[in-house]
N, C-alpha and C positions, 0 to 999 in steps of 0.2 A: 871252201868251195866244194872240197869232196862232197861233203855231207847233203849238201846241193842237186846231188847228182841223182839219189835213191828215188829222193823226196819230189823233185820236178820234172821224171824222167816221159811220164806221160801228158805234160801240158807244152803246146803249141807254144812257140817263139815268136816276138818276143813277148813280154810279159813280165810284171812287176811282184814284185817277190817282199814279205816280211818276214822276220827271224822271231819267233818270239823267247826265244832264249838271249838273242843280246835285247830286246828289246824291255826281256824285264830284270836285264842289268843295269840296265839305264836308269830305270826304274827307280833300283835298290839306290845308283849311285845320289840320285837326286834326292831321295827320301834322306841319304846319310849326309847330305849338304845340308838340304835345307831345311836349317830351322824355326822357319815360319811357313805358314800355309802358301800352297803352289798354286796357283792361278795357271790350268794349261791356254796356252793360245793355239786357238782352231787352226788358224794355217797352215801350222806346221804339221798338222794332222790329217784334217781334210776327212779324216773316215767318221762314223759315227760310230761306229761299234768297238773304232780302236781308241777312241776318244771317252768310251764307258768303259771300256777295258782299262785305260791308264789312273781312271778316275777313282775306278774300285783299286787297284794297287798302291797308289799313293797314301800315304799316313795322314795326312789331313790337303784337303782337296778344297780351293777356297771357290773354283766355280771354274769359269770360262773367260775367257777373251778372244772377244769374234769380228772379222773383221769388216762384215758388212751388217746392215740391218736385215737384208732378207736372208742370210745366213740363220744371224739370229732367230727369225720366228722358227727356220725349218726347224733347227735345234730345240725353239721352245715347242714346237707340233712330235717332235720325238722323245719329248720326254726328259731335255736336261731343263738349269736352271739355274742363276746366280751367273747371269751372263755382262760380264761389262765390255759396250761396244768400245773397240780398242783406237776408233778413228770416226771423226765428226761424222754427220750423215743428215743430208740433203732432201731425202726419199722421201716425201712426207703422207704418201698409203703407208708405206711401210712401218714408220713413225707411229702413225695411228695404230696398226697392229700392234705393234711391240707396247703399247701403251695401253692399248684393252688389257693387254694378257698382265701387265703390271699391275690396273686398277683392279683383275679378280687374283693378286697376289703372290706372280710371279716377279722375282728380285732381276731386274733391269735397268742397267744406268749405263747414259749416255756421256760420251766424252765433247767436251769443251772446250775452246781456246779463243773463241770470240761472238760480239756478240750477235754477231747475224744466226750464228749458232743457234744461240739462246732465244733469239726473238720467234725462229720455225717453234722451234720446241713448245714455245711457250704457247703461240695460237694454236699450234697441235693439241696440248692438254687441255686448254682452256676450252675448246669446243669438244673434251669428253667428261671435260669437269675433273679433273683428275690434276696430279702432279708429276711431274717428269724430276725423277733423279738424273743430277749430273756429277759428271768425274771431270774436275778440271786439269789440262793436260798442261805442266809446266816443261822449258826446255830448260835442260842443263845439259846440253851441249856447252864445249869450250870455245868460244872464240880468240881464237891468239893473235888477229888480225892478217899476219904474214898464212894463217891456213885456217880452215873451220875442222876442229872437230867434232865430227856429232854428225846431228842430224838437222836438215831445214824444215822441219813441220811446226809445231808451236810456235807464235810469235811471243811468248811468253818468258822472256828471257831475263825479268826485270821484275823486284817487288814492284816497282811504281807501273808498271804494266798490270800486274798482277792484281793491284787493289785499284785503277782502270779498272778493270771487268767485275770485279766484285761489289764495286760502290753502284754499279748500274742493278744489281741484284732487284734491289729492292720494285725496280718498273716492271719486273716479271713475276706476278705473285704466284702462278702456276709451276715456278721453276724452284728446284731444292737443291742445294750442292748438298752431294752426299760422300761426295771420297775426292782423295786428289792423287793423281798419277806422274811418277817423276821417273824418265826411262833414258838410266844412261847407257845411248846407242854405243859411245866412243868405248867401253867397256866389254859390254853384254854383245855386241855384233860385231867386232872387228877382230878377226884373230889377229894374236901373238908373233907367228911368222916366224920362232925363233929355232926352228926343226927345218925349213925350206934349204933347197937345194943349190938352189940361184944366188951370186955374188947380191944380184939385186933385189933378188927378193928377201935377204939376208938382211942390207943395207934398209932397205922399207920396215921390218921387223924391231931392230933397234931403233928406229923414230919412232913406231907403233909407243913400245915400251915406254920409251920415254915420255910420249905424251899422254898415256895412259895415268901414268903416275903420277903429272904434273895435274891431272887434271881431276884428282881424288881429292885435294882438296877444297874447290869452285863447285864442284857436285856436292858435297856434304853440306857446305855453309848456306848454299842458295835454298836448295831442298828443305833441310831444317825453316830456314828463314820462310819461305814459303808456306810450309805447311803452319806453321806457328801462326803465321798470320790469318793462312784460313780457319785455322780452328778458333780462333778470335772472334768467326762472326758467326760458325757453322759450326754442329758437335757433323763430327765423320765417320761413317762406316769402315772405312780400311784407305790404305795411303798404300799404293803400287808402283813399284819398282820393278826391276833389273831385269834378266833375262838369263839364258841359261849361259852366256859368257862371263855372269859376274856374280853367281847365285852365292857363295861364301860371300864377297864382300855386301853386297846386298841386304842379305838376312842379318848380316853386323850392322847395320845404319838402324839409329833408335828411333827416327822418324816412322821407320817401312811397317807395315805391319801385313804384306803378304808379299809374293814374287811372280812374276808371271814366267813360266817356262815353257818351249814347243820344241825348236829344234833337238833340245838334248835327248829328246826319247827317241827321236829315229838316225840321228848323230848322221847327217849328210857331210859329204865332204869339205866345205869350207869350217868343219868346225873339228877338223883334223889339226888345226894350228893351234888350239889354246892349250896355251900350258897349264892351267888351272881344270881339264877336263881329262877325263879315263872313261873315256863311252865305248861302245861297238856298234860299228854299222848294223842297224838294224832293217832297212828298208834300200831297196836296189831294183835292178830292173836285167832282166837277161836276153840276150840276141844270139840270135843263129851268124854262126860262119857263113857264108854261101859262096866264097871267091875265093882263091887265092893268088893274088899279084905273082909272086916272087917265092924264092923262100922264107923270107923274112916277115913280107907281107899283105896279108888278109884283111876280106871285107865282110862286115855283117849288116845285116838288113835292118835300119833304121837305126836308131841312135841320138839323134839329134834333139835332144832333149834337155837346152840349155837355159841357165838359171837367170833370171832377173834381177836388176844392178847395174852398175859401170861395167861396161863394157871390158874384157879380159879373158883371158887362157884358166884363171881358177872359175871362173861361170859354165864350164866347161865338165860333163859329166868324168866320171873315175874309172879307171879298173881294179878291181880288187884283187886282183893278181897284179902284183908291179911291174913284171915284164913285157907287160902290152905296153903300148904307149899311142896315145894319137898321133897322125903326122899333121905339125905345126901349119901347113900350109893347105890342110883340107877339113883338118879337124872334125866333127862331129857332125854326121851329114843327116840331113831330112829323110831320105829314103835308104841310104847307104853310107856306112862308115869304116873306110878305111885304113888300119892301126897297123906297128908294128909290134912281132913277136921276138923280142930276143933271143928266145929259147927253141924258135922255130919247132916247134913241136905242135903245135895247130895243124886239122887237119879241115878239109872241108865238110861243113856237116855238127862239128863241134859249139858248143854253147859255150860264151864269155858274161861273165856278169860284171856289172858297174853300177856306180853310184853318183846319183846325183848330185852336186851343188849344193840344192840349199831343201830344207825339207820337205814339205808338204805340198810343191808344185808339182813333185812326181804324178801325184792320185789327178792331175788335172790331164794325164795322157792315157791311164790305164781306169778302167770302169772295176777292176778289182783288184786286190793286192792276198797274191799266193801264199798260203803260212805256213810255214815250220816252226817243227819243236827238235833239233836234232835231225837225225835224220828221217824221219819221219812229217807226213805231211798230212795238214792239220785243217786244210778246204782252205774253201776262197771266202773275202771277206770285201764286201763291196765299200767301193768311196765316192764320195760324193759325186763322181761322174759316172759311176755305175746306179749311184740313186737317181740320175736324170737331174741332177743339182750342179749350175756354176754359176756361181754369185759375182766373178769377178775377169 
């Protein structure tokens, strides 16, 4: 946080902040993982320039995973490309866009998992005369019955599902399977928990584990099986996987042949629990003091910048100094947020910095993100809500 100090001493509170020295350790550490090509996901990014920044750093760079369509065009109007939409989509202007920019050669494929899906898609192409590439999206989520692990989006949980939507292929001649996507949530986004502080969150953490592990081997055999079968009827451009919670095990599956990664480059705080990661907060956001209660404690001016999910205390933004702490019964306020300083050494007037949640929702509150290299400060870098961009 010192080095924070030189570097942001003349920029207005509050305000969102990048490191680019942890951010291109994160970098390094993902490049030294992963040994297949990285697929970034936009969300977790949201910038466009930190998005071409990660893009040139990385050792092989297999494209994008975006999570709306009109995301996508703006990205394809800026200049990236090798974008696979990461979630079905309805939009069908935007459908058509993304499908001009395909038929004059830009690499664009649409994720699947049923066929209403495929039928938009299909009168979409058909009236540009074109073919729409699709990514079919299989679940290998666990179900154990007494608990679901995973995720509920794909109804695709089932060869005999699976070859259901593929046997209809043929009524869509405008439509191509061209890759298949197998994303294990229960892995890649749930941390570990095995570093928490809490009896209970302790307790949750060895059930995490254990069903993590129980459930590596129903991920391997389905996925395999799956993809075996689509390649049966379709040759495939790339088969995607994991996420930046499981990127070793991931890249080990013979199936996968790239990875999709977002949060690990700006390493938000929910991903302070996996045991399998060594990142640095690279992305944060800082607030002014302006109160102080007591001596113990102080309020600063906004704050409330809480993450998306199940409802909970870890959705709840960070301090990076661990002597702060929120108070349990007001936690992270809209206009005003008031925290405890153990070390009562706050004064009013003083700047506290913290971390969000989860990555790339930050840039949906701040129109730029502050840079550091060190101590030194390195300009501003606009995000998609500073480009006058929110897709979602």
């Amino acid at each position: 946080m010192e080095k924070f100090i030189e570097a942001f001493q003349h920029i207005e509170r509050p305000f969102a902040w990048l490191d680019y020295e942890a951010l291109d350790q994160n970098i390094d550490f993902v490049n030294a993982l992963a040994t297949k090509p990285v697929r970034i996901a936009t969300k977790s990014v949201r910038s466009v320039n930190v998005l071409k920044y990660i893009q040139r750093k990385l050792n092989n760079c297999a494209g994008f995973m975006t999570f709306t369509a009109a995301e996508s065009i703006y990205l394809i109007e800026q200049g990236l490309d090798h974008l696979l939409l990461g979630y079905p989509t309805f939009e069908e202007n935007s459908i058509k866009k993304l499908l001009a920019y395909s038929k004059e050669g830009k690499d664009i494929t649409f994720m699947v998992d049923a066929i209403e899906q495929m039928e938009l898609l299909q009168n979409c192409a058909a009236s540009l005369q074109t073919t729409a590439n699709i990514c079919i999206d299989i679940n290998i989520s666990t179900d154990y019955k007494w608990i679901y692990f995973g995720t509920k989006r794909s109804p695709l949980d089932s060869i005999q599902k699976l070859k259901n939507l593929t046997d209809m292929l043929g009524d869509y001649p405008n439509v191509r399977i061209h890759a298949v996507m197998g994303y294990e949530a229960q892995l890649a986004g749930v941390p570990d928990l095995s570093h928490v502080a809490s009896t209970k969150m302790r307790a949750k953490g060895v059930l995490i584990r254990r069903l993590k592990k129980q459930s590596l081997e129903k991920i391997t055999a389905f996925r395999r099986l799956a993809v075996a079968h689509v390649k049966s009827i379709a040759a495939l451009a790339f088969v995607n996987g994991g996420g930046s919670g499981s990127i070793a095990y991931t890249c080990a599956q013979k199936e996968i042949t790239e990875i999709t990664v977002g949060s690990a480059f700006f390493a938000p705080a929910l991903f302070d629990d996996y045991d399998s990661l060594q990142l640095q907060p690279a992305v944060g956001f800082a607030l002014r003091v302006t109160r102080q209660f007591d001596s113990h404690t102080f309020v600063c001016q906004g704050g409330g910048y809480i993450a998306s999910g199940a409802i909970g205390e870890d959705r709840a933004p960070v301090f990076l100094n661990k002597q702060y702490q929120l108070l349990p019964l007001e936690g992270a306020g809209e206009v005003q947020t008031p925290f405890l300083d153990a070390s009562a050494s706050l004064k009013v007037g003083d700047t506290v910095y913290l971390r969000h949640a989860k990555a790339g929702e930050l840039c949906e509150r701040f129109a730029v993100l502050h840079c550091t290299r060190g101590k030194s400060y390195e300009g501003p870098i606009l995000t998609y809500r500073g480009e006058q961009q929110c897709f979602l």
